[in-house]
C-alpha positions in Angstrom: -0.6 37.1 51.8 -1.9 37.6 48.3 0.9 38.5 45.8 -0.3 40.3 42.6 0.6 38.0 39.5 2.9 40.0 37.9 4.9 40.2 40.9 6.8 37.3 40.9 7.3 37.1 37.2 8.8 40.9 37.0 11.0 39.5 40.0 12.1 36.8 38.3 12.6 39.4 35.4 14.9 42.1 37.8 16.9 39.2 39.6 17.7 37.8 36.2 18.8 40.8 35.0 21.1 41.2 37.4 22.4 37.9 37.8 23.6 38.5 33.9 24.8 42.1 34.5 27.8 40.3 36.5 31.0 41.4 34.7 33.1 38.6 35.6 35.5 39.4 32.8 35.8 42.9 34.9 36.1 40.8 38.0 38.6 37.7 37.5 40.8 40.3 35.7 40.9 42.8 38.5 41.6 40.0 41.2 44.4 38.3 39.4 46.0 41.4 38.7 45.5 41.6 35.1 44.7 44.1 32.6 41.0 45.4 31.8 39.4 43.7 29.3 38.0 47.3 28.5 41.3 49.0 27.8 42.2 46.2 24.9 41.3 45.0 21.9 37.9 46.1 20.7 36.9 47.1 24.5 34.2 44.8 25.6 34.0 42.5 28.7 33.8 39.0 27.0 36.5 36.1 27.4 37.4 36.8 23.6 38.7 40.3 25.4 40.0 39.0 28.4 42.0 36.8 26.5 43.6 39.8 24.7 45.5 40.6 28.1 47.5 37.5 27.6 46.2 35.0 30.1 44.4 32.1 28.8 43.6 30.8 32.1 41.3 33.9 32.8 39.6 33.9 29.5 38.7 30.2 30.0 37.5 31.2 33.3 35.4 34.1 32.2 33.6 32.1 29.4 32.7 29.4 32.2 31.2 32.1 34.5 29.0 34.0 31.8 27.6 31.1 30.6 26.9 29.6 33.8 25.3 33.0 35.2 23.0 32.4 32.1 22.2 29.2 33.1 21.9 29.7 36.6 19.3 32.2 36.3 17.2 30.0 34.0 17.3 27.8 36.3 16.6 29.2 39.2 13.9 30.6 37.3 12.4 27.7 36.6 12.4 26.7 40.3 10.8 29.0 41.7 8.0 28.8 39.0 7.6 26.2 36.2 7.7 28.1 32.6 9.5 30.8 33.4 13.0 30.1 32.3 13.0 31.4 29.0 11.9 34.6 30.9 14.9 34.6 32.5 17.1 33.6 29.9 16.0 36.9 28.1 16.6 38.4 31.3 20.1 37.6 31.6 21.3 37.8 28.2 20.2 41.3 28.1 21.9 41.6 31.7 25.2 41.3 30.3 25.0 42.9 27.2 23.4 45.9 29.2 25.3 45.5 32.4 24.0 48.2 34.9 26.9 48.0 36.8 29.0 49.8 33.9 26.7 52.0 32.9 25.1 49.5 29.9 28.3 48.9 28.3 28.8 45.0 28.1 29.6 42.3 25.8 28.4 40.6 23.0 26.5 37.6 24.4 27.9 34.4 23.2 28.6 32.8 26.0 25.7 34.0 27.9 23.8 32.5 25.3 24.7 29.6 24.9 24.3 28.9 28.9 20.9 29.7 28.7 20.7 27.8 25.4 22.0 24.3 27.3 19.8 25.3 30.6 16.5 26.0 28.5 16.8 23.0 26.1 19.8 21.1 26.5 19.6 19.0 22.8 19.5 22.8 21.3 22.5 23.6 23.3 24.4 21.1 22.0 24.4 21.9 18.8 24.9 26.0 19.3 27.6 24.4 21.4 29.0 22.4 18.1 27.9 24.8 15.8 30.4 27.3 18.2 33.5 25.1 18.2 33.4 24.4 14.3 33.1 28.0 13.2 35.9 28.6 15.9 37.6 25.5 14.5 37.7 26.2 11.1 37.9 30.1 10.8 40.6 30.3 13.7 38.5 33.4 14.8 36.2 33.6 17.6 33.2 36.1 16.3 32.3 33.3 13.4 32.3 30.6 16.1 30.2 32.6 18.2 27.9 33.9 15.5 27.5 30.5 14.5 26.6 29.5 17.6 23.7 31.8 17.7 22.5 31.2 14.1 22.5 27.1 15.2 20.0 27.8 18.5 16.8 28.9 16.5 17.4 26.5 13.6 18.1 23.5 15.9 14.8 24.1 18.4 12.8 24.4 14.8 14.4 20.3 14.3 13.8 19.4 17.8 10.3 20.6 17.2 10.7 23.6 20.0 8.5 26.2 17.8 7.6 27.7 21.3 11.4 28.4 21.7 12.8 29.2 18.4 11.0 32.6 18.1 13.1 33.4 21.5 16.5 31.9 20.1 16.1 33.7 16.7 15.5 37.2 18.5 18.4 36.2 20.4 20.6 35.4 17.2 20.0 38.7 15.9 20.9 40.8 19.0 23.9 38.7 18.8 24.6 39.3 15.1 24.2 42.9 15.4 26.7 43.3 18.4 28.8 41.6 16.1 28.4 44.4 12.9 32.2 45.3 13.5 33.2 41.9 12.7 31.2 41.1 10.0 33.0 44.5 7.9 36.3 43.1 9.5 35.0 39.7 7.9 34.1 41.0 4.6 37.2 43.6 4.3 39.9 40.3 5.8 41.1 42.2 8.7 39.5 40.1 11.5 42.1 38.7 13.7 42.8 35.3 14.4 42.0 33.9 18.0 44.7 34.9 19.9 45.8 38.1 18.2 45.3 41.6 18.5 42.6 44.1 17.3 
């Protein structure tokens, strides 16, 4: 049977999507009996959030599992047809920063990105991956690890000589960057809190 050839890829766009929509901060947080990440702290669903309820063990968790539904459906992208995991990388990342499933209001993407970062173009990955821990590292607060993480990916694919890749990672950086604007004022003004505190 002939299948149309945008089927497939606009599949592989919807089953992406969803795959990222996942709230798994939502999820682990509701089966171990712990508070919502959407009732603390600034309100989104991201491990940052989760770890605001006071279990570490679940924010670990949660970062693991949205990166690695970004990666999985890169991945799986890329399986079921060669050159389309960037496709859904975009897919996903938009998944769970648009999250369907509660009504478009997710989180901010880090993680998510940099799964599909490592899955897409691992040597890129790496260094968001680096870039992440340093800013975390040295600024004690999670937003400038994970906005350093996304200002890394497009610069790094530009070394590695990925120019069909950075044009994806830089739109990427931005979305990222502008779901953090609260942070950067918090930044600028010195009332961004430290990993592990309130606000």
């Amino acid at each position: 049977m002939h299948v149309n050839g945008w089927a497939v890829p606009a599949l592989i766009l919807i089953a992406s999507y969803l795959v990222g929509a996942i709230p798994f901060g939502v999820i682990v947080t509701r089966v171990a009996g712990a508070a919502d990440p959407r009732s603390v702290g600034s309100g989104n669903i991201g491990a940052t959030n989760v770890l605001r309820t006071g279990r570490k063990s679940l924010a670990a968790l949660t970062l693991l599992l949205d990166a690695g539904k970004g990666a999985v459906a890169v991945l799986i992208s890329e399986a079921l047809v060669p050159g389309t995991g960037p496709l859904g990388a975009v897919a996903a990342f938009f998944g769970h920063i648009f999250p369907v499933w509660l009504r478009f209001k997710g989180g901010k993407g880090v993680a998510t990105l940099l799964g599909i970062t490592l899955a897409v173009h691992w040597p890129t990955g790496l260094v968001a991956l680096a870039a992440w821990l340093l800013g975390m590292l040295l600024s004690r607060r999670s937003s400038v690890g994970g906005m350093s993480a996304a200002a890394a990916a497009p610069v790094a694919s530009a070394f590695f000589f990925r120019a069909d890749l950075t044009l994806m990672f830089l739109a990427l950086a931005l979305v990222v960057l502008w779901r953090h604007r609260d942070n950067i004022k918090r930044l600028i003004d010195g009332s961004e809190p430290r990993i592990g505190k309130g606000g």
